[in-house]
mmJSON file of the N, C-alpha and C atoms, coordinates in Angstrom:
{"data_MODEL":{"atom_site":{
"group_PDB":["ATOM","ATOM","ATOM","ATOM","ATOM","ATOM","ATOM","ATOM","ATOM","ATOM","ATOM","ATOM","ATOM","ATOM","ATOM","ATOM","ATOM","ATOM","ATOM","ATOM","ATOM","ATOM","ATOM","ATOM","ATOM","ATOM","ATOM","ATOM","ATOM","ATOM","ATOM","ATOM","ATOM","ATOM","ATOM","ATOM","ATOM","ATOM","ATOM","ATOM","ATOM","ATOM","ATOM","ATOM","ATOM","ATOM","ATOM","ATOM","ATOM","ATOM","ATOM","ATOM","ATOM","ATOM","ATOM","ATOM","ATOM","ATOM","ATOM","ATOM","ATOM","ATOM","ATOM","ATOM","ATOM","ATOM","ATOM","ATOM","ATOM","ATOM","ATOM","ATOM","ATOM","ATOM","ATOM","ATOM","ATOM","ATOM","ATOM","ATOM","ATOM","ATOM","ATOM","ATOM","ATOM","ATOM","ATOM","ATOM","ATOM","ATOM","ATOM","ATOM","ATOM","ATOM","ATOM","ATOM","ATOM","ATOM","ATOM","ATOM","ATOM","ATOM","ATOM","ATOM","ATOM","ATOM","ATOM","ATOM","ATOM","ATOM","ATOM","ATOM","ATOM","ATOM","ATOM","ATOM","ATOM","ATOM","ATOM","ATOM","ATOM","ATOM","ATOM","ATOM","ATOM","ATOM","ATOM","ATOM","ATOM","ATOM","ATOM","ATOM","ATOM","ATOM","ATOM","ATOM","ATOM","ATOM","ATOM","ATOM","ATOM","ATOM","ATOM","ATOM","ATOM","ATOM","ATOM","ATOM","ATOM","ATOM","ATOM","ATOM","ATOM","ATOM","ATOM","ATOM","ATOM","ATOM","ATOM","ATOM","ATOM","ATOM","ATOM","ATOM","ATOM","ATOM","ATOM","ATOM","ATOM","ATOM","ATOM","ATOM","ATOM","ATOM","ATOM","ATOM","ATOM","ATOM","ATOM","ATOM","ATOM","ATOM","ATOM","ATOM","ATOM","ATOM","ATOM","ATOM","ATOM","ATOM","ATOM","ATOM","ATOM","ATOM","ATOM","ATOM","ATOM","ATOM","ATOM","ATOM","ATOM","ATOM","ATOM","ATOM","ATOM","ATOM","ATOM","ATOM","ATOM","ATOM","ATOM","ATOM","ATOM","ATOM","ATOM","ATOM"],
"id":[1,2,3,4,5,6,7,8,9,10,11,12,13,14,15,16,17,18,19,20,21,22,23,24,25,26,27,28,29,30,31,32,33,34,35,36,37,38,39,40,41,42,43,44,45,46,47,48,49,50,51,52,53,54,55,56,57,58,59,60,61,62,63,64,65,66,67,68,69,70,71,72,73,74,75,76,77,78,79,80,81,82,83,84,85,86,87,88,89,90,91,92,93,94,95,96,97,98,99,100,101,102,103,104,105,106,107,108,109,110,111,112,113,114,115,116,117,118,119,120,121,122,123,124,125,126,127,128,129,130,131,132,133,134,135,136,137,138,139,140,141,142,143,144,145,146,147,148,149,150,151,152,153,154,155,156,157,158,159,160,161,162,163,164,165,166,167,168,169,170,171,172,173,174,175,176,177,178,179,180,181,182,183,184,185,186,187,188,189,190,191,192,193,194,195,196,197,198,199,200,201,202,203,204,205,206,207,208,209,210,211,212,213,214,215,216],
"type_symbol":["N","C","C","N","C","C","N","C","C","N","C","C","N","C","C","N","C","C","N","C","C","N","C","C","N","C","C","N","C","C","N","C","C","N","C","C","N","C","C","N","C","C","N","C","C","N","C","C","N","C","C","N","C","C","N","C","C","N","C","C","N","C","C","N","C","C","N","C","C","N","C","C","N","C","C","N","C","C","N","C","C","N","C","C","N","C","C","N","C","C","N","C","C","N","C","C","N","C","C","N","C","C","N","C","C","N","C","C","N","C","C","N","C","C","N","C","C","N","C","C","N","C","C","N","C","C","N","C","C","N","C","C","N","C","C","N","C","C","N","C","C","N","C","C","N","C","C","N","C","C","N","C","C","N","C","C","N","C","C","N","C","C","N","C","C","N","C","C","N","C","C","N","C","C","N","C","C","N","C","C","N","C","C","N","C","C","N","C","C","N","C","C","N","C","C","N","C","C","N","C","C","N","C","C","N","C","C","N","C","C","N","C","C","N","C","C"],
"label_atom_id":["N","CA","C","N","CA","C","N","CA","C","N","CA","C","N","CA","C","N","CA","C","N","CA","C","N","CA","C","N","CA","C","N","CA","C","N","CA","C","N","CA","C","N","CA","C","N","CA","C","N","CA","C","N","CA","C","N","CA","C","N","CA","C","N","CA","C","N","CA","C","N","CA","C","N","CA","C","N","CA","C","N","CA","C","N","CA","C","N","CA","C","N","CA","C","N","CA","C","N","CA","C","N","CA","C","N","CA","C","N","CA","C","N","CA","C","N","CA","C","N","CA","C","N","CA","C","N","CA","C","N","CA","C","N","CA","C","N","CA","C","N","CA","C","N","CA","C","N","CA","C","N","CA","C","N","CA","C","N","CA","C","N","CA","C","N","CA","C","N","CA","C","N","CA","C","N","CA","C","N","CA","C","N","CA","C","N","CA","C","N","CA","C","N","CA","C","N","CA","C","N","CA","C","N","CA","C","N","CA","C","N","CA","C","N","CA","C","N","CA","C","N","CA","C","N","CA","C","N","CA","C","N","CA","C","N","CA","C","N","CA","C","N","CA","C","N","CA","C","N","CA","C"],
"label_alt_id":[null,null,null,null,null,null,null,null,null,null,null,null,null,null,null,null,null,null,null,null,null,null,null,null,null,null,null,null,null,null,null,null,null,null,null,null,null,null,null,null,null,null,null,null,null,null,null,null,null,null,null,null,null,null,null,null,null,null,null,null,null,null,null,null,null,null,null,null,null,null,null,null,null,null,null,null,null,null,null,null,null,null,null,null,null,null,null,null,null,null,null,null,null,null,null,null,null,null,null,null,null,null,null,null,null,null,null,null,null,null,null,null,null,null,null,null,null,null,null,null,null,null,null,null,null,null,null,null,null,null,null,null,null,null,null,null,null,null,null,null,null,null,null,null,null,null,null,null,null,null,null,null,null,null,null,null,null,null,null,null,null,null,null,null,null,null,null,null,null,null,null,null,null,null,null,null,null,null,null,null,null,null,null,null,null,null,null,null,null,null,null,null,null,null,null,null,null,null,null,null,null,null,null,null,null,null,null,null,null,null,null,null,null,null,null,null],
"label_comp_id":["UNK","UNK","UNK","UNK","UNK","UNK","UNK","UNK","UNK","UNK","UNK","UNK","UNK","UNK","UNK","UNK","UNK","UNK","UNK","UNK","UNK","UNK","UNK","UNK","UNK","UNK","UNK","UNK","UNK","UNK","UNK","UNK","UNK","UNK","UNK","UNK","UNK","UNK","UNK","UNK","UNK","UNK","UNK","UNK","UNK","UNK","UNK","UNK","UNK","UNK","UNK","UNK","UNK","UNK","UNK","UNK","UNK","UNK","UNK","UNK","UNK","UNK","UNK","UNK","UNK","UNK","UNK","UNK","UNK","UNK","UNK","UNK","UNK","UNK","UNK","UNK","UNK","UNK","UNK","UNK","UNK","UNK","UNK","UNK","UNK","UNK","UNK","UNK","UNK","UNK","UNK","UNK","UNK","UNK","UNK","UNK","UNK","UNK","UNK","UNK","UNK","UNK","UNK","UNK","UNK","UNK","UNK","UNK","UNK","UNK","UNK","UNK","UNK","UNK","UNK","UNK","UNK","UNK","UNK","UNK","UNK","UNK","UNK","UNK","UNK","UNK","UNK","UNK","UNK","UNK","UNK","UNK","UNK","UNK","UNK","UNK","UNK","UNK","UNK","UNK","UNK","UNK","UNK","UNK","UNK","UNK","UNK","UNK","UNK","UNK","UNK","UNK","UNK","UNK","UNK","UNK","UNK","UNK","UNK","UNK","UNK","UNK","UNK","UNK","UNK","UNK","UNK","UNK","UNK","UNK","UNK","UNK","UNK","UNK","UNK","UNK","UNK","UNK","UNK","UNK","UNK","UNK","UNK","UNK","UNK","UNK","UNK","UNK","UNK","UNK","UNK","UNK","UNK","UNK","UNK","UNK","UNK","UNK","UNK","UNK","UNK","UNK","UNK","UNK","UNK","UNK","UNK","UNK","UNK","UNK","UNK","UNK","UNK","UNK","UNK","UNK"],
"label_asym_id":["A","A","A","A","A","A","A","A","A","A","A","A","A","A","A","A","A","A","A","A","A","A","A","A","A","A","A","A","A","A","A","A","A","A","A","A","A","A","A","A","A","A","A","A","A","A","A","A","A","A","A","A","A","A","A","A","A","A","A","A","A","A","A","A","A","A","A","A","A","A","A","A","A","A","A","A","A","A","A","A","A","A","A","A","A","A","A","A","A","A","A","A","A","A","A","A","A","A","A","A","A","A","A","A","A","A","A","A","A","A","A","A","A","A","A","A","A","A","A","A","A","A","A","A","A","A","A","A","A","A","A","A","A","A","A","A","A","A","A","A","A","A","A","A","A","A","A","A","A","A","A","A","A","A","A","A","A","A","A","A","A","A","A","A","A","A","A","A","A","A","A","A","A","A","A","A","A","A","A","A","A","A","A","A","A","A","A","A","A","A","A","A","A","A","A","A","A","A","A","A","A","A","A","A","A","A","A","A","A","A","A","A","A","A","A","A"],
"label_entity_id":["1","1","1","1","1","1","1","1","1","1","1","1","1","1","1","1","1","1","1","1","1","1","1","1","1","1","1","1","1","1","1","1","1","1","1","1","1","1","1","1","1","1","1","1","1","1","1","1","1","1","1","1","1","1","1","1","1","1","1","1","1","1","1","1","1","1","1","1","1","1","1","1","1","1","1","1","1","1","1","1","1","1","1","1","1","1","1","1","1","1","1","1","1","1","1","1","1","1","1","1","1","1","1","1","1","1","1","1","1","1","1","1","1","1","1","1","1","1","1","1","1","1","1","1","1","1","1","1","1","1","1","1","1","1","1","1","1","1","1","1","1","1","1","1","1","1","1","1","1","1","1","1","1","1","1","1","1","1","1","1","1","1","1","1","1","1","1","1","1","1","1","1","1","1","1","1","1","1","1","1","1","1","1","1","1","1","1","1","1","1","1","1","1","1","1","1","1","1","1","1","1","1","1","1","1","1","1","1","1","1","1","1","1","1","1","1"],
"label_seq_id":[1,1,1,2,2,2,3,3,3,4,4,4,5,5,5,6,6,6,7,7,7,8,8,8,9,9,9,10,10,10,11,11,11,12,12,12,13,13,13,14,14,14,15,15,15,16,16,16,17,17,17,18,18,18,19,19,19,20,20,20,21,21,21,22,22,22,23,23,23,24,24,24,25,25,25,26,26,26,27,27,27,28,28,28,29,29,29,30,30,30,31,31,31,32,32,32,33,33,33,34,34,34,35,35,35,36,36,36,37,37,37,38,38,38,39,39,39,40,40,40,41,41,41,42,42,42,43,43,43,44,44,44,45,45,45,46,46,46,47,47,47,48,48,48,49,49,49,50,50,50,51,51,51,52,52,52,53,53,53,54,54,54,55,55,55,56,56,56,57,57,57,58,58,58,59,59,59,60,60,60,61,61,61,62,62,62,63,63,63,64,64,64,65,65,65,66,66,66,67,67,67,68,68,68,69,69,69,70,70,70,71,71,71,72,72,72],
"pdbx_PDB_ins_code":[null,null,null,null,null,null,null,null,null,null,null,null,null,null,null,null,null,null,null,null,null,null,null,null,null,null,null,null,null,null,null,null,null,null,null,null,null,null,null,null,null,null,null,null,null,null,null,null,null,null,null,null,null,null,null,null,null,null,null,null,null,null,null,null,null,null,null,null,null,null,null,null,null,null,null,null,null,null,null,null,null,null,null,null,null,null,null,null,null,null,null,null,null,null,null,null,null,null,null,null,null,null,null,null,null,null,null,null,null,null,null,null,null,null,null,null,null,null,null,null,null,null,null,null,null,null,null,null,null,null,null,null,null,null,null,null,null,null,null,null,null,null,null,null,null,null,null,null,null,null,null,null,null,null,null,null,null,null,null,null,null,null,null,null,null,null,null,null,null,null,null,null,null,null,null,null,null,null,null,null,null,null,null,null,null,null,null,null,null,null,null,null,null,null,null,null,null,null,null,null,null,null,null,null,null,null,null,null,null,null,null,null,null,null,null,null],
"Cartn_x":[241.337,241.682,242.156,242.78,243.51,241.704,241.306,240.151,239.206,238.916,238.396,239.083,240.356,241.419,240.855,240.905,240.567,239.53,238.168,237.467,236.749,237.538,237.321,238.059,239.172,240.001,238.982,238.484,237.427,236.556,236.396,234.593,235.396,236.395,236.798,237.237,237.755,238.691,237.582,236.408,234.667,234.515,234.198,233.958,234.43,235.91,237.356,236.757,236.721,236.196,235.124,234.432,232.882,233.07,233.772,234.427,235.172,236.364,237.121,235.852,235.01,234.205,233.852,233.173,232.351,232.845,234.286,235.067,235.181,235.924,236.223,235.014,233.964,232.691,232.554,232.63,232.2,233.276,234.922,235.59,235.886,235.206,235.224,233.958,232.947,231.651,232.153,233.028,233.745,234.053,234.485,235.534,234.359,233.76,232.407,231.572,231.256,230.872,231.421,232.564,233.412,233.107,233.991,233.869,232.016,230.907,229.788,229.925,229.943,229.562,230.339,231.412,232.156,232.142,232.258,231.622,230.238,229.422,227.818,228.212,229.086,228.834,229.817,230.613,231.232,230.326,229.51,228.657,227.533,226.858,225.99,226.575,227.889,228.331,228.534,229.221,229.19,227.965,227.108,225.703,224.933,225.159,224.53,225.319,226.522,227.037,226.999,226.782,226.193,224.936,223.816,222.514,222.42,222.95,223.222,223.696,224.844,224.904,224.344,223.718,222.885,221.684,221.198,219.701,220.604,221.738,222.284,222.291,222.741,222.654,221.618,220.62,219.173,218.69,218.518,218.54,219.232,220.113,221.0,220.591,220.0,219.999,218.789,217.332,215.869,215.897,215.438,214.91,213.603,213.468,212.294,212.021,213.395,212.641,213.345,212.905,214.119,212.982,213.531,212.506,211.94,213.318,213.049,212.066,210.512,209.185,209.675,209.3,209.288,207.762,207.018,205.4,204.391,205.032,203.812,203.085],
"Cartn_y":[-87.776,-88.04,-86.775,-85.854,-84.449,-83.696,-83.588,-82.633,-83.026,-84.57,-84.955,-84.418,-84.387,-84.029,-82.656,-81.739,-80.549,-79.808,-80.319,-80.468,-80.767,-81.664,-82.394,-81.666,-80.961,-80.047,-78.954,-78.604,-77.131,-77.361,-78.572,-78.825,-78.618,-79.427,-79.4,-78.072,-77.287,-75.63,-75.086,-75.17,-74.648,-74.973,-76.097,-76.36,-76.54,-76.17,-76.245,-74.068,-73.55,-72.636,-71.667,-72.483,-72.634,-73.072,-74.426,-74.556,-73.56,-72.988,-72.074,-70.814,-70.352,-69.401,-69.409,-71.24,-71.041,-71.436,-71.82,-72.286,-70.574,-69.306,-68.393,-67.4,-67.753,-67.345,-67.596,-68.98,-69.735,-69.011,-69.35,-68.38,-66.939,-66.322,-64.571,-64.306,-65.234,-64.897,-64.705,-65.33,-65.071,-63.545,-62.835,-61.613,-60.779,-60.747,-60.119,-60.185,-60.998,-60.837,-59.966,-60.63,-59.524,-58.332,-57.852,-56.346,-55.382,-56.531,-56.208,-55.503,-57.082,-56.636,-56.018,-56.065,-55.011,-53.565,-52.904,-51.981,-51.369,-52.324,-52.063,-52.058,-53.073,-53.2,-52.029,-51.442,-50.366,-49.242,-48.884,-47.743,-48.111,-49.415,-49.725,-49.456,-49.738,-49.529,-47.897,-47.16,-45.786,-45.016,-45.307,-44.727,-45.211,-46.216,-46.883,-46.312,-45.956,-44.846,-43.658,-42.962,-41.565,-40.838,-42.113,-42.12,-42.143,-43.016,-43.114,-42.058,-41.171,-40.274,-38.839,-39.015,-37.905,-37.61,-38.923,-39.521,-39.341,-39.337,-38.747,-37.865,-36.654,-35.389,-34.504,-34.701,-34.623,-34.861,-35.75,-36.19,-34.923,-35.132,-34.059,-32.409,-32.275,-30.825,-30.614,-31.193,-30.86,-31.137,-30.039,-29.67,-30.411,-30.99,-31.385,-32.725,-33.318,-34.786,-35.545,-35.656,-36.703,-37.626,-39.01,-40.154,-40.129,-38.81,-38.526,-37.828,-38.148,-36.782,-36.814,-35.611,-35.325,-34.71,-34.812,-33.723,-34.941,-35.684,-36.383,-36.159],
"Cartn_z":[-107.539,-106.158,-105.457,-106.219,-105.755,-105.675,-106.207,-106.2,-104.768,-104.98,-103.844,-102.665,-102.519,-101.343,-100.526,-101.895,-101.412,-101.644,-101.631,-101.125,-99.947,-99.16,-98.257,-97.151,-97.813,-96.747,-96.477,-97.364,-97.271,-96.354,-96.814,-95.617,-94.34,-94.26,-92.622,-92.332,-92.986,-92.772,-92.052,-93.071,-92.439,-91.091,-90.925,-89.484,-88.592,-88.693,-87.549,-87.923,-88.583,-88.018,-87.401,-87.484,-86.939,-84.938,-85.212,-83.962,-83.149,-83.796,-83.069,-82.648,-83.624,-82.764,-81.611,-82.008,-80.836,-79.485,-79.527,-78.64,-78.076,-78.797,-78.552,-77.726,-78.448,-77.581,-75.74,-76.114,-74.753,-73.117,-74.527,-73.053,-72.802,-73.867,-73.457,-72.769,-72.413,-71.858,-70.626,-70.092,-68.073,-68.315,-69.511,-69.599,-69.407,-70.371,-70.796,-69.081,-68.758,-67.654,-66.26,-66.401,-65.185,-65.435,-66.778,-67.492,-67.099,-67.132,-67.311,-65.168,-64.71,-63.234,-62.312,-62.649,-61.489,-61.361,-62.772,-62.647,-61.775,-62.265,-61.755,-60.198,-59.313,-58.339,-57.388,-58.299,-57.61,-57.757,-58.529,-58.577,-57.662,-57.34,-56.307,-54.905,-55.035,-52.942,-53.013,-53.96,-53.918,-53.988,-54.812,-54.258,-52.948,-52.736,-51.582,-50.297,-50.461,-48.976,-49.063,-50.348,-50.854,-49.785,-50.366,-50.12,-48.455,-47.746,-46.196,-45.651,-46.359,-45.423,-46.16,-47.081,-47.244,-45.967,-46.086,-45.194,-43.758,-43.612,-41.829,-41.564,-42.602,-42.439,-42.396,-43.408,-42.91,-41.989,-41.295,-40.137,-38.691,-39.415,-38.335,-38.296,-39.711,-40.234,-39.543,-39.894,-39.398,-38.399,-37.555,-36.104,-35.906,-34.513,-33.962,-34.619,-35.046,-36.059,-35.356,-33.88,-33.132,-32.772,-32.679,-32.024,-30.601,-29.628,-28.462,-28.294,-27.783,-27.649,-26.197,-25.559,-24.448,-24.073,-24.701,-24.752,-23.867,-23.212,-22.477,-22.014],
"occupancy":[1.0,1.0,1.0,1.0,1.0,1.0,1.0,1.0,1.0,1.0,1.0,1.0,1.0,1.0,1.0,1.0,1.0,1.0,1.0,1.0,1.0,1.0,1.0,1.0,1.0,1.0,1.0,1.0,1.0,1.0,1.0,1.0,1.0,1.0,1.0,1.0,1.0,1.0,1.0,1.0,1.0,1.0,1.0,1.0,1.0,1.0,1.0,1.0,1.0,1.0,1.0,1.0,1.0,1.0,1.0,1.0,1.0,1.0,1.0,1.0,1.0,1.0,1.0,1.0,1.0,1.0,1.0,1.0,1.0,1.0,1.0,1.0,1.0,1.0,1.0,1.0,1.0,1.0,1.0,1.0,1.0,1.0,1.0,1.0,1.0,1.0,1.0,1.0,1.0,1.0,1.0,1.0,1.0,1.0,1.0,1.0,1.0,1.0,1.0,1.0,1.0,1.0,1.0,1.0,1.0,1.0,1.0,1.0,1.0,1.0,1.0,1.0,1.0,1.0,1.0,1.0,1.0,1.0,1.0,1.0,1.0,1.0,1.0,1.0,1.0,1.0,1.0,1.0,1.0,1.0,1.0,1.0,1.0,1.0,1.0,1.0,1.0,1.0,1.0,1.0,1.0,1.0,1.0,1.0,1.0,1.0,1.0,1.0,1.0,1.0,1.0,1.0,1.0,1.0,1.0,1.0,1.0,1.0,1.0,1.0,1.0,1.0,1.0,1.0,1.0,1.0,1.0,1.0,1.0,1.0,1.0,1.0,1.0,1.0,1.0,1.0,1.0,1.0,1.0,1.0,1.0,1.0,1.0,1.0,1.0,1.0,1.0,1.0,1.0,1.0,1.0,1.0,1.0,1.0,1.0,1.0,1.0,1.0,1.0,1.0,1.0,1.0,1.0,1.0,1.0,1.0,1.0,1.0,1.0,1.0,1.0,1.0,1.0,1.0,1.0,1.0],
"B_iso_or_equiv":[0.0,0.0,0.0,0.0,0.0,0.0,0.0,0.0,0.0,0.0,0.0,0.0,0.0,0.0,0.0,0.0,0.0,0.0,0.0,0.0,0.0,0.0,0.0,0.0,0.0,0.0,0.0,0.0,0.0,0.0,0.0,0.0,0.0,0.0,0.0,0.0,0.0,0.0,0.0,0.0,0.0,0.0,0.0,0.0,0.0,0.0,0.0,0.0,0.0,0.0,0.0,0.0,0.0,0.0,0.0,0.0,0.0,0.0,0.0,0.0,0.0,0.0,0.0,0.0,0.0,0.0,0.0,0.0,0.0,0.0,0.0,0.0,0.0,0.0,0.0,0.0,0.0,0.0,0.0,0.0,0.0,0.0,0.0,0.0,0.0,0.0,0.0,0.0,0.0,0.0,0.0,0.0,0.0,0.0,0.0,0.0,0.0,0.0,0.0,0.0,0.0,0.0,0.0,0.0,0.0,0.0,0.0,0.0,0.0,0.0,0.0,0.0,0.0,0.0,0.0,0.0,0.0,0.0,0.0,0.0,0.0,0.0,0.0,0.0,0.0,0.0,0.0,0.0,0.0,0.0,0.0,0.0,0.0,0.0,0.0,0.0,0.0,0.0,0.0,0.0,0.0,0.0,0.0,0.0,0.0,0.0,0.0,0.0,0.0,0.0,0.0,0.0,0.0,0.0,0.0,0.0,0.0,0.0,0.0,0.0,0.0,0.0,0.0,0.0,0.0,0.0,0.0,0.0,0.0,0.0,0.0,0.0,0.0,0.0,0.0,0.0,0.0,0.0,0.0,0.0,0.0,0.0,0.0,0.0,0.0,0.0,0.0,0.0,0.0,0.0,0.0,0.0,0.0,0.0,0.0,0.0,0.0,0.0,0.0,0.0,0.0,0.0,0.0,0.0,0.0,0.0,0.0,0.0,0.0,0.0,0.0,0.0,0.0,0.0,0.0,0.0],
"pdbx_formal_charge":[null,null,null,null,null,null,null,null,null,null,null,null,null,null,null,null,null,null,null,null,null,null,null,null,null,null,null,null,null,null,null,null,null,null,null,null,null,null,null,null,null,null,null,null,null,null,null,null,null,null,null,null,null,null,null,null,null,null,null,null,null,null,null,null,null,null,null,null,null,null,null,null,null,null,null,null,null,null,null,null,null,null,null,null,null,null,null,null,null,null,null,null,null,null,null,null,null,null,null,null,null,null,null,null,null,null,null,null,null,null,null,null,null,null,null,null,null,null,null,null,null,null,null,null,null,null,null,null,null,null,null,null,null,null,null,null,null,null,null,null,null,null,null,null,null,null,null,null,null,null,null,null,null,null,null,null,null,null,null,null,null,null,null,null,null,null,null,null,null,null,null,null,null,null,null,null,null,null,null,null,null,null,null,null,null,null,null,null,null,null,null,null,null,null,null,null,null,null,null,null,null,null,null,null,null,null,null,null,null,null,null,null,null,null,null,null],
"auth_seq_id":[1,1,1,2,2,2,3,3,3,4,4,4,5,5,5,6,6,6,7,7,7,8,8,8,9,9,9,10,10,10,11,11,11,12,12,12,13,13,13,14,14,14,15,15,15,16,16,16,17,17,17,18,18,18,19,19,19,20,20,20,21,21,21,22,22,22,23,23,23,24,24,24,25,25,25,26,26,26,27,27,27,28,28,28,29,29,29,30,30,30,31,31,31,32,32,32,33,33,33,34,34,34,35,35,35,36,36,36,37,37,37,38,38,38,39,39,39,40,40,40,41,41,41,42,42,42,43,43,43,44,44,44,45,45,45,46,46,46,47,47,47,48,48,48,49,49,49,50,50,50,51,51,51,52,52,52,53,53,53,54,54,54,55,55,55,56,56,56,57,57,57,58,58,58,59,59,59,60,60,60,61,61,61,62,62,62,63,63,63,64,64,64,65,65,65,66,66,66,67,67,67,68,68,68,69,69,69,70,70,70,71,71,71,72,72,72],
"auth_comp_id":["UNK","UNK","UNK","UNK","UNK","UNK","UNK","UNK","UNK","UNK","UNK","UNK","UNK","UNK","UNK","UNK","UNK","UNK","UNK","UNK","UNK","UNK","UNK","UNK","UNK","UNK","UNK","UNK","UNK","UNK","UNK","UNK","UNK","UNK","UNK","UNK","UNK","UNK","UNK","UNK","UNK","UNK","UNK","UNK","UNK","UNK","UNK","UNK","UNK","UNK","UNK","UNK","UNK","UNK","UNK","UNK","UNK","UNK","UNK","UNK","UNK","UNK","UNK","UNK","UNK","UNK","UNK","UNK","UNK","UNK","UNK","UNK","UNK","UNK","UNK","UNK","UNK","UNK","UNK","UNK","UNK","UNK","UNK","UNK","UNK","UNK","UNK","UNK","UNK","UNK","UNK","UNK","UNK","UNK","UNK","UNK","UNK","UNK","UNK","UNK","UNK","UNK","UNK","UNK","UNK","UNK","UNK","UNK","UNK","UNK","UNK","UNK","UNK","UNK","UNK","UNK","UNK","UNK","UNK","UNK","UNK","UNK","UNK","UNK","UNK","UNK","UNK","UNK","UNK","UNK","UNK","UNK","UNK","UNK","UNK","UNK","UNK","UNK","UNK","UNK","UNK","UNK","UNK","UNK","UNK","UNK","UNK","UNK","UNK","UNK","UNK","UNK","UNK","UNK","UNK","UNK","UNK","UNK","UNK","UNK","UNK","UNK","UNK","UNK","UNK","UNK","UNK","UNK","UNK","UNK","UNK","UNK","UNK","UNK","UNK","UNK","UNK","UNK","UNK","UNK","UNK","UNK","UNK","UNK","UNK","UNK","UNK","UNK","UNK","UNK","UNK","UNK","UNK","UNK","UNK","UNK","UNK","UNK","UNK","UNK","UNK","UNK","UNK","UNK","UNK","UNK","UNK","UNK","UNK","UNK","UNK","UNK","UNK","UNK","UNK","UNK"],
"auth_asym_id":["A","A","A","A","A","A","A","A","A","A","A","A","A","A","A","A","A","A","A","A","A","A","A","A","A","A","A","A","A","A","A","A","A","A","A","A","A","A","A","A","A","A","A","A","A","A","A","A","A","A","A","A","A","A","A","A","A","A","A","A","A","A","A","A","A","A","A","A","A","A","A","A","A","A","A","A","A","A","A","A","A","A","A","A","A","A","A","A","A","A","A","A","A","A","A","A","A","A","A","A","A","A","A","A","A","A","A","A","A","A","A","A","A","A","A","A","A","A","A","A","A","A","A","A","A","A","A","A","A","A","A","A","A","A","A","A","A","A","A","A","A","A","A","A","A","A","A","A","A","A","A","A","A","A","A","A","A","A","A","A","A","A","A","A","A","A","A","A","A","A","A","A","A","A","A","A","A","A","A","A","A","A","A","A","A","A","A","A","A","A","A","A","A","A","A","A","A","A","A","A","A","A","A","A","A","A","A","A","A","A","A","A","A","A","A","A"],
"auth_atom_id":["N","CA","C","N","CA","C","N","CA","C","N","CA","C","N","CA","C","N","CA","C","N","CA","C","N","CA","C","N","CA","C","N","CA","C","N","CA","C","N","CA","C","N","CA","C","N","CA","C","N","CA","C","N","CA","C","N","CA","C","N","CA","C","N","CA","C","N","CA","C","N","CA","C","N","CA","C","N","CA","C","N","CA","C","N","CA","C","N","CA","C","N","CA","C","N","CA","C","N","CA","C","N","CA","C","N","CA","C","N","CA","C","N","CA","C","N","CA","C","N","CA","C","N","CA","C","N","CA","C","N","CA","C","N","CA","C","N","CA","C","N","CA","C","N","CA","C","N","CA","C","N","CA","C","N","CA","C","N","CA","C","N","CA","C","N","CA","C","N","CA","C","N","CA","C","N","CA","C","N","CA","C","N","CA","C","N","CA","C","N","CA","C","N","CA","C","N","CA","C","N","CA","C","N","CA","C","N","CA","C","N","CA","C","N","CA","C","N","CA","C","N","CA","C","N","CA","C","N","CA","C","N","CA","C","N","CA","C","N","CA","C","N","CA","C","N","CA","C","N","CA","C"],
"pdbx_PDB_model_num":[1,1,1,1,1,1,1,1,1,1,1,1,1,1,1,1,1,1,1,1,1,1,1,1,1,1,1,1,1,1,1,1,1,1,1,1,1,1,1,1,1,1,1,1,1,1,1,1,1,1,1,1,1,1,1,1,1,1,1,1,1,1,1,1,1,1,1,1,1,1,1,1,1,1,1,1,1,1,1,1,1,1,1,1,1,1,1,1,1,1,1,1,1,1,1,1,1,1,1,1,1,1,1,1,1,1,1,1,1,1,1,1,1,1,1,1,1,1,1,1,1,1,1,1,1,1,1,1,1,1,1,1,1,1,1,1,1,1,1,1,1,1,1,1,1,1,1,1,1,1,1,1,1,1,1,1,1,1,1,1,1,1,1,1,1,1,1,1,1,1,1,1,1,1,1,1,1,1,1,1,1,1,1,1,1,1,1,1,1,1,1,1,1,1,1,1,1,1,1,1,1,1,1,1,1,1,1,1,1,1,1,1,1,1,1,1]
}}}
C-alpha cells in the first residue's frame, strides 16, 4: 500500500511539473513580447525622423530642385 502511495505521488510530482512549465510559459510570453517590441519600435520612430530630416536637408542643400519653375 506504501509503494503504491509513492508511486502515485511520482506520477503526479511529473505532471504538476509539466503543468507549472507550461503555466510559466504561457505568462512570460506578455514579457517576451514587450522585451521583443518596444525596442523595435523605438529604433523605427528614430530612424523614421533621421530619414525625414536627412530628405529636408537635401532638399534644402540642391540648387534648382524647387517645385517653383518659373521658365514658362
Amino acid at each position: 500500500m506504501i509503494a503504491y502511495y509513492f508511486i502515485y505521488t511520482k506520477k503526479l510530482m511529473k505532471k504538476l511539473h509539466i503543468i507549472a512549465i507550461l503555466v510559466s510559459i504561457f505568462f512570460l510570453q506578455a514579457c517576451v513580447h514587450k522585451l521583443v517590441t518596444v525596442p523595435v519600435k523605438v529604433a523605427y520612430k528614430t530612424t523614421k525622423g533621421v530619414v525625414k530630416g536627412t530628405v529636408a536637408v537635401g532638399k534644402a542643400i540642391i540648387p534648382g530642385d524647387s517645385d517653383d519653375k518659373k521658365e514658362d
